[in-house]
Backbone bond lengths (Angstrom), bond angles and torsions (degrees), N, CA, C in turn:
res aa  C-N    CA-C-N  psi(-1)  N-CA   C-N-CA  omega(-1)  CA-C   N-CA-C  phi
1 X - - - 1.476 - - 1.526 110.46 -
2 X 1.176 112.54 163.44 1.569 105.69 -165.85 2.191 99.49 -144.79
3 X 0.820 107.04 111.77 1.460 111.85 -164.08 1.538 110.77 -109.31
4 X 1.359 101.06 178.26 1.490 122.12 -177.00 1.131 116.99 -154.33
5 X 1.214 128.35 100.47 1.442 148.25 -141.68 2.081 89.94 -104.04
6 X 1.045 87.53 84.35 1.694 82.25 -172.30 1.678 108.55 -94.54
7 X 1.263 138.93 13.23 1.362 129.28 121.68 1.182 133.52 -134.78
8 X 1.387 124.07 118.33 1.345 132.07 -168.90 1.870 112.91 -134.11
9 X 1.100 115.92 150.86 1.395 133.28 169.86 1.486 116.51 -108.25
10 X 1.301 135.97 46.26 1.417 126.01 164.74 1.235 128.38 -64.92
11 X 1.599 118.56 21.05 1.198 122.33 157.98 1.464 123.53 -93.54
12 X 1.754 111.85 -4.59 1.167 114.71 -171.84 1.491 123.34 -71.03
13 X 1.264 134.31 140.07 1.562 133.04 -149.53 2.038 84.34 -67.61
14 X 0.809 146.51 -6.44 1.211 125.96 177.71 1.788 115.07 -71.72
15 X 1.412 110.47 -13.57 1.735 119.73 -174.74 1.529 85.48 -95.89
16 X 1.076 137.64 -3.25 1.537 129.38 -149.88 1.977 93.69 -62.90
17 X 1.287 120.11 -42.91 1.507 128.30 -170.73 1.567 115.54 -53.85
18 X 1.899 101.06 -34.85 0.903 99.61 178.65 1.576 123.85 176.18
19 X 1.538 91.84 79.00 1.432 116.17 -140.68 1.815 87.88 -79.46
20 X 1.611 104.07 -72.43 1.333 116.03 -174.84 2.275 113.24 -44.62
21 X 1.558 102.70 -22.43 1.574 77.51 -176.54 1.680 108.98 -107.68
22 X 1.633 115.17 15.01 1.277 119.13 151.56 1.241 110.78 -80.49
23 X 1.511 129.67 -63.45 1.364 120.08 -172.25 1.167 122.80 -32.44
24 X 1.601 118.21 -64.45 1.461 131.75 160.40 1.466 117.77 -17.22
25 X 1.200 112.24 -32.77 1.828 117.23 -161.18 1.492 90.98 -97.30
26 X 1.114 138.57 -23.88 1.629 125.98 -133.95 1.954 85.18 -91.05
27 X 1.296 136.55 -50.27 1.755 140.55 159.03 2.056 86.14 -12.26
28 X 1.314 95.19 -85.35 1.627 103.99 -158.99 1.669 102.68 -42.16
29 X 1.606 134.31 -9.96 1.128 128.12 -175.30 1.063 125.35 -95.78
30 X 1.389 94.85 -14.96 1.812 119.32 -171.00 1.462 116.17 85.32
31 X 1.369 104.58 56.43 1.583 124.90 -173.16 1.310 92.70 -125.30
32 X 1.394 123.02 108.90 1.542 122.82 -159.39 1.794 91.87 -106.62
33 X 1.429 106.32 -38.31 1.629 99.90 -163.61 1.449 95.43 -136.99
34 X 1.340 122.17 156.04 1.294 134.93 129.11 1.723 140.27 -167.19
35 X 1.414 89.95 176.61 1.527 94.84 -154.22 1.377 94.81 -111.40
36 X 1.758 113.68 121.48 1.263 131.32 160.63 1.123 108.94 -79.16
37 X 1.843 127.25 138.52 1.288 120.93 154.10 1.542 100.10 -125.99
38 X 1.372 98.71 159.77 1.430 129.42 -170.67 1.638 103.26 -111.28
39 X 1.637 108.55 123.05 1.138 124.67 168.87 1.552 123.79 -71.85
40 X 1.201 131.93 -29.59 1.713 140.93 -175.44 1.949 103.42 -144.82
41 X 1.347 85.75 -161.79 1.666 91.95 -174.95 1.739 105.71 -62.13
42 X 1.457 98.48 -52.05 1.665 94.35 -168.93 1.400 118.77 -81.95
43 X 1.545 125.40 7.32 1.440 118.57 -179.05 1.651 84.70 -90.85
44 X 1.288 126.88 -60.42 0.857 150.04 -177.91 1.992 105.91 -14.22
45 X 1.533 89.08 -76.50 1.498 101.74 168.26 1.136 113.63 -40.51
46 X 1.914 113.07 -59.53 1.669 105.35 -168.73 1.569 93.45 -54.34
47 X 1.441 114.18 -49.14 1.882 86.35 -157.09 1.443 119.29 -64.54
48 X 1.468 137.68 -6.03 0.891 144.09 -160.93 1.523 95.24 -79.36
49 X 1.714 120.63 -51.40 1.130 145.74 144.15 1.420 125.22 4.35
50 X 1.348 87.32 -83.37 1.613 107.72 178.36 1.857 107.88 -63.99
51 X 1.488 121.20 -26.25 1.249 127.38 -167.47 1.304 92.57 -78.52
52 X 1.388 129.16 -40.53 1.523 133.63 173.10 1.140 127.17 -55.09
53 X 1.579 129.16 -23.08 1.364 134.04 -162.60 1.449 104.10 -123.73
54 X 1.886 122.90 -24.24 1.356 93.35 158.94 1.633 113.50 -129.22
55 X 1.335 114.19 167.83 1.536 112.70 -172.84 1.263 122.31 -88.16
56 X 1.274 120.02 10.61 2.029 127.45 174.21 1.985 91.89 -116.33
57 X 1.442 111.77 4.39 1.892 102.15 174.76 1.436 108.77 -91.74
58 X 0.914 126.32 135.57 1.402 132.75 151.44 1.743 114.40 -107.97
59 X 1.444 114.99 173.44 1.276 133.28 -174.65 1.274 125.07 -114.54
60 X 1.451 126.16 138.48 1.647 114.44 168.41 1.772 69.52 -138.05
61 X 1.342 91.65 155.82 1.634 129.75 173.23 1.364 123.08 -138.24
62 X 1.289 111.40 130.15 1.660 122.43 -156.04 1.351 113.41 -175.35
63 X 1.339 91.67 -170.43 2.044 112.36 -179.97 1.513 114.92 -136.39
64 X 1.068 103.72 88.94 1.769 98.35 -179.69 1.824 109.25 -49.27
65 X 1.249 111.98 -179.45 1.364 102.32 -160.98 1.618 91.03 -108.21
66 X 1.299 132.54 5.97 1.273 121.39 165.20 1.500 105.22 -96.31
67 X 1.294 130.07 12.14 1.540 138.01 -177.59 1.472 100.24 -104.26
68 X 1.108 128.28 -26.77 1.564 146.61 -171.26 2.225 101.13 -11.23
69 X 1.370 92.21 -68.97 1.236 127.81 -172.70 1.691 100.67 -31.54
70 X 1.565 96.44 -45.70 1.520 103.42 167.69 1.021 154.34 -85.65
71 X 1.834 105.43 9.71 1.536 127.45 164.12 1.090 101.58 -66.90
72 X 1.594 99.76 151.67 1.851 116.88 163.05 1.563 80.62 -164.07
73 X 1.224 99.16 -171.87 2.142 146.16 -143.90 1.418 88.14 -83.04
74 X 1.712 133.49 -33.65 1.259 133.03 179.22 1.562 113.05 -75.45
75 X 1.274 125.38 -25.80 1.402 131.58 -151.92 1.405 106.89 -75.24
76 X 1.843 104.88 -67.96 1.706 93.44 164.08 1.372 133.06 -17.58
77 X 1.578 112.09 -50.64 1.669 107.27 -163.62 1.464 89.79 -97.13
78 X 1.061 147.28 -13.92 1.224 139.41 162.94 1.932 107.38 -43.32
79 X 1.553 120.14 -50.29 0.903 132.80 168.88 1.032 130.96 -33.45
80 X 1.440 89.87 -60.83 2.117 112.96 171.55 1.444 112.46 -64.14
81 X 1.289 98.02 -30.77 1.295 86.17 172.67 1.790 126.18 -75.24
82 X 1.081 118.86 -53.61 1.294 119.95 172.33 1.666 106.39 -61.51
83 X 1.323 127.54 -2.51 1.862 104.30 -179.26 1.150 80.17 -84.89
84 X 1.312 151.13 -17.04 1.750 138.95 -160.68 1.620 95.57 -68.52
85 X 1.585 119.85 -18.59 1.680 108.17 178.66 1.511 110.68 -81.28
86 X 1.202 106.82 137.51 1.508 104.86 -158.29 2.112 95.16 -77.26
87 X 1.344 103.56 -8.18 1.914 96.56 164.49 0.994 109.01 -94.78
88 X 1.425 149.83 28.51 1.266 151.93 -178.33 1.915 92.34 -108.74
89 X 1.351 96.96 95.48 2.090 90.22 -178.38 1.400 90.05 -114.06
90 X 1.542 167.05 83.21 1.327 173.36 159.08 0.998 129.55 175.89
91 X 1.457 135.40 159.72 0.985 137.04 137.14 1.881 122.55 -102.06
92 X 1.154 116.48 119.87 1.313 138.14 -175.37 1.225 127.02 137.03
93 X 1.524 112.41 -174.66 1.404 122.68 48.75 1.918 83.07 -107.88
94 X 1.922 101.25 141.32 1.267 92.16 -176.67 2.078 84.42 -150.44
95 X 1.577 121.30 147.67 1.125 132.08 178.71 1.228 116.93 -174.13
96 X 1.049 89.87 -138.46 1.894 102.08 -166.06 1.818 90.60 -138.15
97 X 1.597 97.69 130.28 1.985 95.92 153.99 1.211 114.23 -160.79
98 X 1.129 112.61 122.05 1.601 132.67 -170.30 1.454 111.84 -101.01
99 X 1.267 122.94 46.47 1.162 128.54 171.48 2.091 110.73 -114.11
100 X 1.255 109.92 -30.10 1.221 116.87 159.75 1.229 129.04 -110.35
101 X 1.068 154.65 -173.00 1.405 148.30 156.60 1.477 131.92 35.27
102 X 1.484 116.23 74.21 1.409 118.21 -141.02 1.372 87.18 -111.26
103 X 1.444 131.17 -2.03 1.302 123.20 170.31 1.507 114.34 -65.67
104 X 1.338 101.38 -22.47 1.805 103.29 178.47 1.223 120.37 -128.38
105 X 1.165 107.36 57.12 1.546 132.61 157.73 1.583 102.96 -60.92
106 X 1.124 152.13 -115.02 0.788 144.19 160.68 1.725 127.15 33.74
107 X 1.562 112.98 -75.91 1.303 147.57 164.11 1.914 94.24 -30.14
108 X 1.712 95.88 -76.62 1.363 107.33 -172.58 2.076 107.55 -64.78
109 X 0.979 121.61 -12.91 1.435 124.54 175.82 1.958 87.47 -73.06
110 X 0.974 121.20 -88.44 1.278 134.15 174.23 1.923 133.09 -24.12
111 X 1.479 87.89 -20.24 1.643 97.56 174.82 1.387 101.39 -103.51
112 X 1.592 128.23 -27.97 1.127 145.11 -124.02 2.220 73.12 -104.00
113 X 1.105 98.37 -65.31 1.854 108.69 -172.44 1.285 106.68 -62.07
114 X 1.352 133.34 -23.82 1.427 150.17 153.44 1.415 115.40 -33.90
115 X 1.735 106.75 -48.61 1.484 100.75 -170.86 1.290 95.41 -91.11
116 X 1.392 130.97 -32.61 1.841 120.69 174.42 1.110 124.31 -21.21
117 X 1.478 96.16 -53.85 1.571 120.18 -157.18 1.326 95.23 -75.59
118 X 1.525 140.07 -31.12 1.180 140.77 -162.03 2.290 96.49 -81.33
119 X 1.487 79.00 -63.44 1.807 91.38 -178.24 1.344 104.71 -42.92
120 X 1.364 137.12 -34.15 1.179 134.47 -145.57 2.242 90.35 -111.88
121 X 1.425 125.83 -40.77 1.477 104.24 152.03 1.480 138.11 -86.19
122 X 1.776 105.86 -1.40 1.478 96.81 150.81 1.645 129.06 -113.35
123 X 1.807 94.64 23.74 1.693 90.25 150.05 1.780 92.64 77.98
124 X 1.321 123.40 21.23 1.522 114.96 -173.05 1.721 99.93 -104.32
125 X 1.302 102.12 176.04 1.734 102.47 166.35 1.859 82.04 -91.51
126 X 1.580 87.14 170.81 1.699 104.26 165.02 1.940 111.26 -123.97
127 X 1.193 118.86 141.57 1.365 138.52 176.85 1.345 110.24 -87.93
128 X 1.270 111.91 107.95 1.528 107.11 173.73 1.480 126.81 -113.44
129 X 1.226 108.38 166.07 1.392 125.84 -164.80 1.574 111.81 -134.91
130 X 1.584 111.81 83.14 1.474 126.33 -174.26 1.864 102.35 -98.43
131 X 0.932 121.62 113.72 1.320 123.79 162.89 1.270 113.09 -134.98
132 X 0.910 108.49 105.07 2.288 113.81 170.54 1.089 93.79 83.79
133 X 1.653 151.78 -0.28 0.826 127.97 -162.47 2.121 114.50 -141.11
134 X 1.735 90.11 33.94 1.164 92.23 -171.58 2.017 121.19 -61.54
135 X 0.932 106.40 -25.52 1.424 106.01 160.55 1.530 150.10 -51.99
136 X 1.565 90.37 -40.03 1.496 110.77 156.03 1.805 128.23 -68.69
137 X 1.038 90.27 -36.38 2.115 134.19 -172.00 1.715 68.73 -51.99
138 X 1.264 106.73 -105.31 1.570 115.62 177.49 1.094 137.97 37.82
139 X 1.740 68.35 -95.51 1.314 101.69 -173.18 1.672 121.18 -54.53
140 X 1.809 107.50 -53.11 0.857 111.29 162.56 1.411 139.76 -45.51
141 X 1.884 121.75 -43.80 1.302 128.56 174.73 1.350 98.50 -57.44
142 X 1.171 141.95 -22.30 1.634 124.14 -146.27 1.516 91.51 -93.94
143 X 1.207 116.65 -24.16 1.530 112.38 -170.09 1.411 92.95 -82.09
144 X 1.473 150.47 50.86 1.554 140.81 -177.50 0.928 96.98 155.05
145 X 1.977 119.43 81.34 1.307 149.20 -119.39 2.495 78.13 -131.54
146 X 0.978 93.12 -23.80 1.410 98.81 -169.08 1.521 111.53 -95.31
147 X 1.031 108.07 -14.87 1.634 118.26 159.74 1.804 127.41 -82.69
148 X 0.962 99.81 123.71 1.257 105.59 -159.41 2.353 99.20 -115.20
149 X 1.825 99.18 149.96 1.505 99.20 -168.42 1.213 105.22 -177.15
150 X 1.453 82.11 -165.24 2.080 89.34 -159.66 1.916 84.38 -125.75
151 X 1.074 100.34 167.14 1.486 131.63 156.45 1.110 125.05 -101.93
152 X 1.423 124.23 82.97 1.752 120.79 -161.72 1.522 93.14 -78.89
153 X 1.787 110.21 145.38 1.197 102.72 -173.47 1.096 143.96 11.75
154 X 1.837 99.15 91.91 1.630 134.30 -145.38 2.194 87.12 -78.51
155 X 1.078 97.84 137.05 1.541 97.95 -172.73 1.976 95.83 -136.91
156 X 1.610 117.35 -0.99 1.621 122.85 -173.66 1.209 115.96 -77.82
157 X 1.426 121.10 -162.02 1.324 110.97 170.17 1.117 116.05 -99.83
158 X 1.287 122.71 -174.32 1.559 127.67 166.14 1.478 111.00 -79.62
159 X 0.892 126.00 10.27 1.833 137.25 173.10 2.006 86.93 -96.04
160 X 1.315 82.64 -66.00 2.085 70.25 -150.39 1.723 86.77 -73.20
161 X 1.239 166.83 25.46 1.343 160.15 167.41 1.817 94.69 -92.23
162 X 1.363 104.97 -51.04 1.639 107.44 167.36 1.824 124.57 -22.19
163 X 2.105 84.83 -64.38 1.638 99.16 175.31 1.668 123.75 -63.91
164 X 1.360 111.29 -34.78 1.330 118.38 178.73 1.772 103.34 -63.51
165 X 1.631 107.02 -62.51 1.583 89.29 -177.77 1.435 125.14 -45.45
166 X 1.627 115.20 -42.62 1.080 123.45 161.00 1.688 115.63 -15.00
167 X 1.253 88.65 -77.11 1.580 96.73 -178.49 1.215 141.02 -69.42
168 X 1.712 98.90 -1.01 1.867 111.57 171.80 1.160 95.62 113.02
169 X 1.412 123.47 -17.78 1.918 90.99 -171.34 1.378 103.59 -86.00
170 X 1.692 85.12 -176.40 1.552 95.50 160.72 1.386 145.78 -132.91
171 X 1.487 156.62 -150.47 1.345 131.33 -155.73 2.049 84.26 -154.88
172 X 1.227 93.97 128.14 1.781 126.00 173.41 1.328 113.97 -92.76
173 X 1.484 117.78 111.22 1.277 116.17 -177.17 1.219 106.69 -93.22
174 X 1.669 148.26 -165.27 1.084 136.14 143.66 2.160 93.43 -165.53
175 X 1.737 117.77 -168.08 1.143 113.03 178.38 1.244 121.16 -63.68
176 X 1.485 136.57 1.59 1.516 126.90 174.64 1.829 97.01 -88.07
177 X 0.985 140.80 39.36 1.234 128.76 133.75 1.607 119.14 -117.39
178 X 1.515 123.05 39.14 1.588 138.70 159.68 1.474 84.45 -114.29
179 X 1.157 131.05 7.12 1.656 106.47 169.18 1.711 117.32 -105.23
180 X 1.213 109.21 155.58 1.456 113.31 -162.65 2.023 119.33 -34.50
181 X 1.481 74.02 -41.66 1.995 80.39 -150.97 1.801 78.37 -99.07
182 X 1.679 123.65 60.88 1.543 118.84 170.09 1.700 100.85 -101.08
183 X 1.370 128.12 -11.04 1.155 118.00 170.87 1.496 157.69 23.95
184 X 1.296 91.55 -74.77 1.387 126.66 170.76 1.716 103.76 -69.58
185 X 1.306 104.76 -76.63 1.501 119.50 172.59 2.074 109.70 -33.51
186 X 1.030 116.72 -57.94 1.224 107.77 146.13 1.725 152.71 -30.85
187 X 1.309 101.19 -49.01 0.948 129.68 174.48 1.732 104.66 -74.96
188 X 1.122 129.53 -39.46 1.794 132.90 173.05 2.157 91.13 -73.68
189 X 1.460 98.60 -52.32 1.594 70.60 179.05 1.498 149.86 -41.76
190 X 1.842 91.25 -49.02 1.418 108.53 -171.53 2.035 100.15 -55.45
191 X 1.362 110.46 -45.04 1.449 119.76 -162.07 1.998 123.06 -111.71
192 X 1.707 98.40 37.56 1.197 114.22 167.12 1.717 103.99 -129.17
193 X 1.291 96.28 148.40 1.435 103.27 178.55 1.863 125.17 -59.76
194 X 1.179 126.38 123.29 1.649 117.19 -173.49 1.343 104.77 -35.58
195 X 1.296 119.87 -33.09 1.642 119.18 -136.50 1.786 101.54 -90.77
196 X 1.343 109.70 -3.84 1.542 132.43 155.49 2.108 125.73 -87.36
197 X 1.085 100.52 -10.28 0.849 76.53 -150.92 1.876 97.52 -100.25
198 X 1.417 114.96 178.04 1.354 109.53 -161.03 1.706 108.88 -128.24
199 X 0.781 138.53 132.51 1.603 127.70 177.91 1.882 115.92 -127.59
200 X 1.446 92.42 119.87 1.961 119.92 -167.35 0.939 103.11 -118.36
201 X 1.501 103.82 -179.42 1.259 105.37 -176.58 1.825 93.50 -144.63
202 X 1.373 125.58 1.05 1.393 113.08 -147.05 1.540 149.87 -4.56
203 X 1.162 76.98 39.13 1.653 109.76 172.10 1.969 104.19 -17.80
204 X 1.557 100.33 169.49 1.079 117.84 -71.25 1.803 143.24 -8.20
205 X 1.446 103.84 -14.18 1.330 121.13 -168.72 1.455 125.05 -80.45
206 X 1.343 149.43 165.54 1.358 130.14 160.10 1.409 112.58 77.73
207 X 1.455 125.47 39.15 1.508 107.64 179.74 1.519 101.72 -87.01
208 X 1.704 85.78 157.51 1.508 77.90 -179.89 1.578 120.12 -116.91
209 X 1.795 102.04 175.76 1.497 109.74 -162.92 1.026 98.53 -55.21
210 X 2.339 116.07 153.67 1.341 98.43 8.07 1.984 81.44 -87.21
211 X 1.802 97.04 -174.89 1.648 102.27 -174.35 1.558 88.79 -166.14
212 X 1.499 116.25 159.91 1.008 115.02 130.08 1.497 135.10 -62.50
213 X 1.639 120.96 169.90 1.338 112.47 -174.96 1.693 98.35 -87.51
214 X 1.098 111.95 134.53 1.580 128.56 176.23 1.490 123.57 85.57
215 X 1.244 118.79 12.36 1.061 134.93 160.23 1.632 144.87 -45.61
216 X 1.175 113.85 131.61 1.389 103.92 -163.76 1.398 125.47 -96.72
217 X 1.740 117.00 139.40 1.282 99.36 -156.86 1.343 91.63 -133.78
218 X 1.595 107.50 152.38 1.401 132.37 -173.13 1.509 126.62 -133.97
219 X 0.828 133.45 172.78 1.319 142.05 167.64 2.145 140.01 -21.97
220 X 1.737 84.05 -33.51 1.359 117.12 -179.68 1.124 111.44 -82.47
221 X 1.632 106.26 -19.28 2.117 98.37 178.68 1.179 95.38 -113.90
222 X 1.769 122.21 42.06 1.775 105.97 155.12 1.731 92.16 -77.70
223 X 1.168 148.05 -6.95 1.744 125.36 166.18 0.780 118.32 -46.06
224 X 1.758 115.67 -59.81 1.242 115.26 167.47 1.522 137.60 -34.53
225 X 1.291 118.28 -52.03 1.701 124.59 165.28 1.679 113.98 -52.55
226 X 1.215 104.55 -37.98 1.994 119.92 -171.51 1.314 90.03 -63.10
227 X 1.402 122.23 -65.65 1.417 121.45 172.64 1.755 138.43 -20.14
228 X 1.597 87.35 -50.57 1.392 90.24 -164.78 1.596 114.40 -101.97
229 X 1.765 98.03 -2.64 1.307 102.21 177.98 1.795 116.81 -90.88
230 X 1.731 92.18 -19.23 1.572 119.31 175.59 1.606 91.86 -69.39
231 X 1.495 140.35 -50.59 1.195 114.09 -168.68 1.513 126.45 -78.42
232 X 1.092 110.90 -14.48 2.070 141.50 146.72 1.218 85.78 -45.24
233 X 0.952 158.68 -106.58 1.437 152.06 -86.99 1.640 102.88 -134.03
234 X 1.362 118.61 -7.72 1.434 111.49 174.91 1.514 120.48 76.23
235 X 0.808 128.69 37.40 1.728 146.61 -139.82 1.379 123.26 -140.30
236 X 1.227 118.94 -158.04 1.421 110.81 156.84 1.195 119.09 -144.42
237 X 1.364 150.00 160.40 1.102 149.89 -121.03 2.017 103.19 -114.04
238 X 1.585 90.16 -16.44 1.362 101.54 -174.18 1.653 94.19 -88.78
239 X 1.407 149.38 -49.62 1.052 157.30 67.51 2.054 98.32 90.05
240 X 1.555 90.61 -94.94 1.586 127.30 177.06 1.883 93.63 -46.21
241 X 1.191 101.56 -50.29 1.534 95.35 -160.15 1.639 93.01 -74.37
242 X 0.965 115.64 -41.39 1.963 104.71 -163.92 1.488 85.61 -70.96
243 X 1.290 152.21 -46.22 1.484 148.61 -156.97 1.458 89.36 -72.91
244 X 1.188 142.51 -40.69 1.735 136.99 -163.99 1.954 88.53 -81.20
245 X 1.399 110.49 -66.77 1.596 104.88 -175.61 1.428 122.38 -37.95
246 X 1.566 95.11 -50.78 1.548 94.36 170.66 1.552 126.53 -47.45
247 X 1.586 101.42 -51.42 1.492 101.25 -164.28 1.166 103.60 -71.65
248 X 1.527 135.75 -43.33 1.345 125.31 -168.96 1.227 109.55 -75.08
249 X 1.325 147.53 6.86 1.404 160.06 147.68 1.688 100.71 -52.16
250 X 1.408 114.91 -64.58 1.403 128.80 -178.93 1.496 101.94 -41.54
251 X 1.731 96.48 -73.80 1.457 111.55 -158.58 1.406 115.76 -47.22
252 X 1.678 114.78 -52.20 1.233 106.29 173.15 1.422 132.74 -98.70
253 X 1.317 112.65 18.25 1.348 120.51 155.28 1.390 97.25 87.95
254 X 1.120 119.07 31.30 1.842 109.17 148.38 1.277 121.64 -86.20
């Protein structure tokens, strides 16, 4: 199988031991491409980084919405500046999540429409980050009908996954749908078109079942996801993976 790990963090201090002699390996696994995104200024940088030093990395650059705190008036052009690298294909990972820090809802509404506006004058897709807060999520995309994106680890229903295909984007699976309460996430699989759909790993984070608890996950257990979305869909796992390579080829314009 031959994959495309279309969101990953291998800048996160958890590769720190031994970041450079995994990457190297992930080609020999059949990890053809992937896309680092950067949560604030300095993930951002590293991934730009890492997009520089090997030739299957690409870049997204952004502000996760628990980074919020750390926008200011410099950040935008910080942005512009790094899409000028021709491996810089995104903007994010950037959203809304209302599972921590609900005092700055608001804040994160406001950084979150910040990067639209950016994706939408430099012509990028945007990476999002919906947690607890698919209503707002929405609301907001609908107002910036010309911006086009993914749903990184799609967590909505099969009602609002409907509206998004509708609208061109597309939906990021990764290992939190081998976990019990993935349901829903299932349920958008069986009844969205392949030719949408996206396969991650958000590595280090999210490995999927079975695992130990705290375990670190990488690139090598997108099979695992191909698998379980191949048995959703009746398919084959080799199948899932060329439909994810393909599309994220499309999506981000390689």
């Amino acid at each position: 199988m031959n994959f495309f790990d279309t969101h990953a963090h291998y800048e996160d201090p958890w590769f720190d031991a031994d970041r450079q002699e995994l990457i190297s390996c992930l080609p020999a696994s059949g990890v053809q491409l992937v896309m680092n995104c950067g949560s604030d200024g300095t993930t951002s940088e590293k991934s730009v980084a890492l997009a520089q030093q090997y030739d299957f990395f690409y870049a997204a650059v952004g502000w996760h919405p628990h980074e919020a705190k750390s926008w200011d008036e410099h950040c935008g052009q910080k942005i512009r500046l790094w899409a000028q690298n021709p491996k810089v294909r995104a903007i994010g990972e950037t959203g809304l999540d209302y599972h921590y820090d609900l005092e700055w809802k608001q804040l994160q509404r406001e950084v979150f429409e910040a990067q639209l506006c950016l994706a939408e004058e430099l012509d990028l897709p945007v990476v999002i980050h919906d947690r607890e807060a698919h209503g707002d999520t929405m609301n907001i995309i609908r107002r910036y009908p010309n911006v086009r994106g993914e749903f990184h680890c799609y967590s909505g229903s099969a009602e609002m996954a409907r509206e998004l295909l509708d609208r061109g984007w597309y939906l990021g699976f990764n290992g939190a749908i081998t976990l019990p309460g993935a349901r829903r996430s299932l349920e958008t699989i069986a009844m969205m078109p392949l030719e949408r759909i996206l396969l991650e790993t958000d590595c280090p984070y999210l490995a999927p079942m079975p695992r130990t608890e705290g375990r670190r996950n990488d690139s090598r257990r997108l099979t695992r996801v191909a698998e379980v979305i191949a048995e959703v869909r009746d398919t084959t796992p080799d199948q899932i993976a060329e439909f994810s390579l393909q599309n994220g080829r499309r999506f981000f314009g390689l």
